[in-house]
N, C-alpha and C positions, 0 to 999 in steps of 0.2 A: 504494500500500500504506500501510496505518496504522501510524504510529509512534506511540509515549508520549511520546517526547521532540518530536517536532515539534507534534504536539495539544496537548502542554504548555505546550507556548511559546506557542501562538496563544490557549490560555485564558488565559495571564498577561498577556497583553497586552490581553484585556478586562477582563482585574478592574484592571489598573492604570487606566482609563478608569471603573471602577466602571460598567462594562456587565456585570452577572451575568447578565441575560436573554441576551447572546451566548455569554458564557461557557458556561451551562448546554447551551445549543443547540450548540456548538463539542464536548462533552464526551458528550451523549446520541448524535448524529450520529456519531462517529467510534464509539464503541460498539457501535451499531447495523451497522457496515461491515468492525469491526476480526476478526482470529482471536481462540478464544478465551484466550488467554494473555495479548493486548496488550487485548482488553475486559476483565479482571483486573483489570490495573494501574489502568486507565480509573477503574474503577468504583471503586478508591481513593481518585481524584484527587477521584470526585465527592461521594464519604464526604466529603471534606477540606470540599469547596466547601458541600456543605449544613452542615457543624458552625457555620463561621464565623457560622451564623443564631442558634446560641448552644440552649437548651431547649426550645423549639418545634417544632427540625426533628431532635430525635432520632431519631423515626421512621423519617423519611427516612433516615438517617444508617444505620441500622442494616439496611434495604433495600437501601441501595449497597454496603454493608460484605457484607451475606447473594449479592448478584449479583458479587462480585468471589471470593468463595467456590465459588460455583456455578458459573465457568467456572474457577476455579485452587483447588482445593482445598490445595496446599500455600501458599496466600498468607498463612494462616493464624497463620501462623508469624511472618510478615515485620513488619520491625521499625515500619513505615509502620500497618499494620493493627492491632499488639500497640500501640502507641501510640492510636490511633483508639479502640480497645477501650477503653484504659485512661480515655481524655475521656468517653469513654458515660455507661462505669461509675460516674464523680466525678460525671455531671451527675444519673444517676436515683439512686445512694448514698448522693453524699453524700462518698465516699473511693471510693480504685479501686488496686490494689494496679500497682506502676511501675515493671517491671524496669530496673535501676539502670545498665544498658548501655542503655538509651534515652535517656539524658541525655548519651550523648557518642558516642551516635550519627553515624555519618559527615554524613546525611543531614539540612538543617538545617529540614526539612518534619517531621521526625521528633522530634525536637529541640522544636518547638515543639508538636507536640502532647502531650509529654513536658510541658510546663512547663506547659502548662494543663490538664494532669489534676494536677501537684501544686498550683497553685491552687486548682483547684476540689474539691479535698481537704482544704484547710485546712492545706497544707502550703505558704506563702509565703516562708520564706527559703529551704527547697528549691528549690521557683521560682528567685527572685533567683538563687540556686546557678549555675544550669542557662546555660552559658557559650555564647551564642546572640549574637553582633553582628548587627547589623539589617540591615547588608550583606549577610548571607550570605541573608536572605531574600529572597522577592521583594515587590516595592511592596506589594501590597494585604497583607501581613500586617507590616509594619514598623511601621504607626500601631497594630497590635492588637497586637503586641509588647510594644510600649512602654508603650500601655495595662493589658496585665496585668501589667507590671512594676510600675505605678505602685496596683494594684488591692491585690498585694502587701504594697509598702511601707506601703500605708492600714493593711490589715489589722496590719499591725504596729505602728502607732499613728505612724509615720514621715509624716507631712502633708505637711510641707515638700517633700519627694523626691516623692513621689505627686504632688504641681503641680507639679513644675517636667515630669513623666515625660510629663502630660497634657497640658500645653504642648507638650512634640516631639510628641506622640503628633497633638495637631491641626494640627501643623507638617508633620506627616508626611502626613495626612489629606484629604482633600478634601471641598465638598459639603456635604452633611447628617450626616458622619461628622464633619468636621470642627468641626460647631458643639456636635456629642455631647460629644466631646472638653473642648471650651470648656467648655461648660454642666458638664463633670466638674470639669474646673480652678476654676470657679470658685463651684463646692460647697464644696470645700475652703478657697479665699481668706475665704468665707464664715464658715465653720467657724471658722479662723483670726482672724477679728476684722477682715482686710482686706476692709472693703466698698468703699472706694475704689476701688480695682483690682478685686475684684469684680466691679463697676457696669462698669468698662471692657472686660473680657475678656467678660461677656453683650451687651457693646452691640457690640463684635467677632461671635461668635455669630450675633446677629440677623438681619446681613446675607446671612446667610449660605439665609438664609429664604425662594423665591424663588416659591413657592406651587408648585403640580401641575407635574412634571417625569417623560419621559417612563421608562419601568420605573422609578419611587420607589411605595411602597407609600402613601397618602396619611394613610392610619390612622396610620402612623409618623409620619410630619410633622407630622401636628397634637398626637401624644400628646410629642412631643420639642418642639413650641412651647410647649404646656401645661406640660411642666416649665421653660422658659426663663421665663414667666410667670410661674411658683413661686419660681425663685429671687430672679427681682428683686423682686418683692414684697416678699421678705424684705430683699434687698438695701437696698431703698426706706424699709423700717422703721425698718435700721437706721441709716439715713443721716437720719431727722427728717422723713422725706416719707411721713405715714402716707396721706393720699388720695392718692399716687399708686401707692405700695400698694396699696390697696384695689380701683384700676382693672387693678392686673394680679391680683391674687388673682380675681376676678370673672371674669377671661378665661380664668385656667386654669381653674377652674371650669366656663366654658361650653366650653373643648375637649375634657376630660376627657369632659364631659357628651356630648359628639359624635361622640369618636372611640373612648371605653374606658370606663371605669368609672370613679364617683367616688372621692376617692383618699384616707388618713387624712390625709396629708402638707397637701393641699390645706386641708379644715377646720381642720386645726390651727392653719395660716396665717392662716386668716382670722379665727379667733378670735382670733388674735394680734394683727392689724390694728382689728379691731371692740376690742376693748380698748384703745389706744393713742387711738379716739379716742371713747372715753368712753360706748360703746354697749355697756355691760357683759350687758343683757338679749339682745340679741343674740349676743356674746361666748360668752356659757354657752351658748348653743345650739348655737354651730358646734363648742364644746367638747365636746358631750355625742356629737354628728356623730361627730365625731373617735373618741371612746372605743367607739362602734358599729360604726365599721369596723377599728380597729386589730386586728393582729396580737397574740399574747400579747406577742411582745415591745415593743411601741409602746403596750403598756395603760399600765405605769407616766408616759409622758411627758403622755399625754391625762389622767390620773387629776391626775397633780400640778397640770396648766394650770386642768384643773376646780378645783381646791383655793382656785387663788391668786384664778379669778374670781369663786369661791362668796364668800370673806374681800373682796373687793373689792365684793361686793354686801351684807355686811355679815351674813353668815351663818355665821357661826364654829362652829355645832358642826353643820352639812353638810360644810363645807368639813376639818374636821378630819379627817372618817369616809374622805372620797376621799385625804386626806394619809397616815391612819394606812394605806389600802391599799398605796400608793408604797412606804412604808416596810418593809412586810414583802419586799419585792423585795429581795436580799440583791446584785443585782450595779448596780441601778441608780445610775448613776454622780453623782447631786446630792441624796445622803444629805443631809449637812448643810445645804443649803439648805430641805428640804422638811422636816427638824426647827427650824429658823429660823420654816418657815411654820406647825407646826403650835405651836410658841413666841408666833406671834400672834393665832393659832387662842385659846388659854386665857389671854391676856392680855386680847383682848376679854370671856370669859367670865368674866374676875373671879378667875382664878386665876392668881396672882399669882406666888405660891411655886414653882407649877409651871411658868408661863411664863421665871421665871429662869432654875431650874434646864438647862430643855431650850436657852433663848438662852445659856447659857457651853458648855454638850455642840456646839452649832452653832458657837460662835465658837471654842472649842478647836479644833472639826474643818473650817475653813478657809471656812464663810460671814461675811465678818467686815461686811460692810456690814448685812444684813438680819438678824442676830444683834445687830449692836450696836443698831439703831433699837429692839429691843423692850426691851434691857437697859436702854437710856435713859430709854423710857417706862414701866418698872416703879418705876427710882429716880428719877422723877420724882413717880411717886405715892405712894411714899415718901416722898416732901419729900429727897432725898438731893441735893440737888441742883448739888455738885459732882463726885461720879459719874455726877448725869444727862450734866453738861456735858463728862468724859470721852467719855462714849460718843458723843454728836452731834459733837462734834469727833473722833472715829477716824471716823465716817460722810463729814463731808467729805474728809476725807484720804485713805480708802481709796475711794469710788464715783465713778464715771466722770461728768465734768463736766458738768452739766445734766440729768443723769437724774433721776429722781421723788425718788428717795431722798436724792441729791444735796442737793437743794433740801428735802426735810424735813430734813435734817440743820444746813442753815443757820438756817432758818425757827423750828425747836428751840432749836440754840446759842442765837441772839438772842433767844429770849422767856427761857429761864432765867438767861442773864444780865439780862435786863430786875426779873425774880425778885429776883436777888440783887444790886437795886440797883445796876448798872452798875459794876460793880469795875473794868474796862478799857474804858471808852465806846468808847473806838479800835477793842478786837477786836468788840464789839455792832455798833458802827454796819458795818464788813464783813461781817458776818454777814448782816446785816438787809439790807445793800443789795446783796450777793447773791443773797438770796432773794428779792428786790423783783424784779430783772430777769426771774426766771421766773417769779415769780406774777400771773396776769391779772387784773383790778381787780374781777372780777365774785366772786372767791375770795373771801371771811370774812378769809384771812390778808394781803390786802393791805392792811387799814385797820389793822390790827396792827402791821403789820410798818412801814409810813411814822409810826405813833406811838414804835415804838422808838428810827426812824432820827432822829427830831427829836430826843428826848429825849439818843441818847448825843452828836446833834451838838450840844446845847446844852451838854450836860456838856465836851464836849472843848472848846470857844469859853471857856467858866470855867476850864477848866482852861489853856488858853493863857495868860489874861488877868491870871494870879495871878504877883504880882513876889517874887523870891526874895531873903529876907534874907542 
């Protein structure tokens, strides 16, 4: 005779093995055998099991939920189903209304479908709320627990907590779930500025990669390599390794190409990579890519990348038109930046007055490196030129060591002190011989800048050599 409770058991014990092909067949079979009151419950369990596929297998989802109906029409009721409903409802909605005794539900199957309809409702500290120990689950929903916990904490702008959650959550995981997990974690590290670790948590990941394995959807495994390829990429950028970059951008590229669809995220990347190494013609192109396939809300990020490659190809009133677009986006989050950029925007075009005005509106509103570089080059065409040397010294001070800007900001300081006659040879010749170490000798500024470096080291040598009365 069929039991729920024994059939239960035997399909938990293939989802902990991540065999859902036995699971499924454990769950349809006993269905197929069961009375109808115990194929009811059944057909619950398999509501459950298709959800975990996430918005693809609602369908499904709502055909188990209609056959657990059709042999128990009072199940309708039940807190396991009113629950199931409620995930549906959040995933085709949007929002799904969440009777407030399903959060403290006996049932801890209940309980967590509870919590991911207030997730996927946009209701995340409700979630968090929702008092669910991962014990009380069984294995295969304890990494997806943690996961939505951590999905949560994102939304909430909480980062930190979201990686550590994604960490147990691949800790809890196995497989190809568990390198999901990774590659989540280290979106975040990402995010964060920790590419170090980053780099470490995808090269964890990786391994994890073992090509065609038997019931794995293959289309999954390549479109979840394709994004491991994206992240390091990026990862690769931002660690100073733009061509090996390049070599994973190009791979996501051709899995994407293979297994799904091209992707915004992908061009963006690569136009970010094609930029770094000086293939600015190309750059604008995977930028424009990018802006073709983005979402309404991914138009502002493509629009500005366009901006900065248009100004970089030396096109300042193109580049200003895609900036002034950004800028009508009233939530896009690098306001003052993209007023910094279109402040270089009209400082190329000779407006002067205006390019001030908009680099102190930016340097007020917290771009203070690429607001100062234009404030500098305005009071330098001024002749103000100890306001210029303000601002190129807040440039070093404030931009992260070796960066472009970084190195205009040294390369600056030392020619306007060179200007005004070497007043402190000691602070010139550091400037200058900082900017030397980055600048390549094929550059215009490196014959500059070794005439500076002479000149304040000869001034300092005189100034050593002079006897004090």
């Amino acid at each position: 005779m069929i039991s729920v409770d024994a059939t239960w058991e035997q399909v938990k014990e293939a989802l902990s093995g991540d065999d859902y092909a036995v699971a499924f067949d454990t769950l349809e079979q006993a269905m197929r055998e069961a009375a109808p009151p115990v194929r009811a419950e059944l057909a619950l369990r398999l509501a459950h099991l298709h959800s975990l596929y996430g918005d693809p297998a609602q369908p499904d989802v709502r055909r188990a939920l209609n056959q657990a109906y059709a042999a128990d029409a009072s199940l309708r009721s039940s807190p396991l189903a009113l629950a199931l409903e409620a995930e549906l409802a959040a995933r085709a909605q949007g929002t799904a209304v969440i009777a407030a005794e399903l959060v403290t539900d006996p049932d801890p199957l209940v309980r967590y479908h509870a919590l991911c309809a207030l997730a996927l409702s946009a209701r995340p500290q409700e979630a968090l709320d929702v008092a669910l120990p991962a014990a009380e689950l069984p294995p295969h929903l304890r990494w997806r627990l943690r996961s939505w916990q951590a999905d949560a904490h994102e939304a909430l702008g909480q980062s930190t907590e979201a990686a550590l959650l994604y960490a147990e959550a691949a800790h809890l995981a196995s497989g190809l779930n568990r390198a999901v997990m990774l590659q989540e974690q280290a979106a975040l590290l990402l995010q964060q500025g920790d590419f170090e670790n980053a780099r470490q948590v995808l090269e964890r990941a990786r391994t994890l990669y073992a090509g065609p394995r038997p019931g794995t959807d293959p289309n999954e495994e390549g479109l979840n390599l394709a994004t491991w390829h994206y992240l390091m990429a990026q990862v690769r950028l931002n660690l100073g390794q733009p061509e090996a970059a390049q070599e994973d951008i190009r791979e996501a590229a051709r899995l994407e190409g293979l297994y799904g669809d091209p992707s915004y995220g992908v061009a963006l990347v690569q136009g970010q990579v094609l930029s770094h190494l000086g293939r600015l013609e190309d750059a604008l192109a995977a930028f424009e890519q990018a802006l073709a396939r983005a979402a309404d809300p991914d138009r502002p990020y493509a629009n500005h990348e366009l901006g900065v490659a248009l100004l970089d190809l030396d096109r300042p009133l193109e580049a200003r038109e895609k900036l002034e677009e950004v800028l009508l986006v009233p939530d896009y989050p690098f306001h003052p930046e993209v007023l910094a950029d279109i402040a270089e925007c009209d400082y190329r075009l000779g407006r002067l007055p205006e390019a001030q005005l908009e680099a102190e509106q930016a340097l007020a509103q917290g771009a203070v490196v690429p607001a100062s570089v234009v404030l500098g080059n305005v009071a330098l065409d001024y002749y103000h030129l100890d306001d210029a040397l303000d601002h190129y010294e807040r440039v070093v001070r404030e931009a992260a060591h070796g960066t472009r800007d970084w190195v205009v900001g040294h390369q600056m300081a030392a020619d306007v002190m060179a200007q005004q006659g070497f007043p402190d040879p000691a602070a010139a010749y550091a400037h200058a011989q900082q900017a030397l170490e980055h600048t390549p000798e094929s550059d215009d500024w490196h014959v500059t800048l070794r005439d500076h470096l002479s000149r304040a080291q000869a001034l300092m040598g005189r100034s050593a050599g002079r006897t004090l009365n």
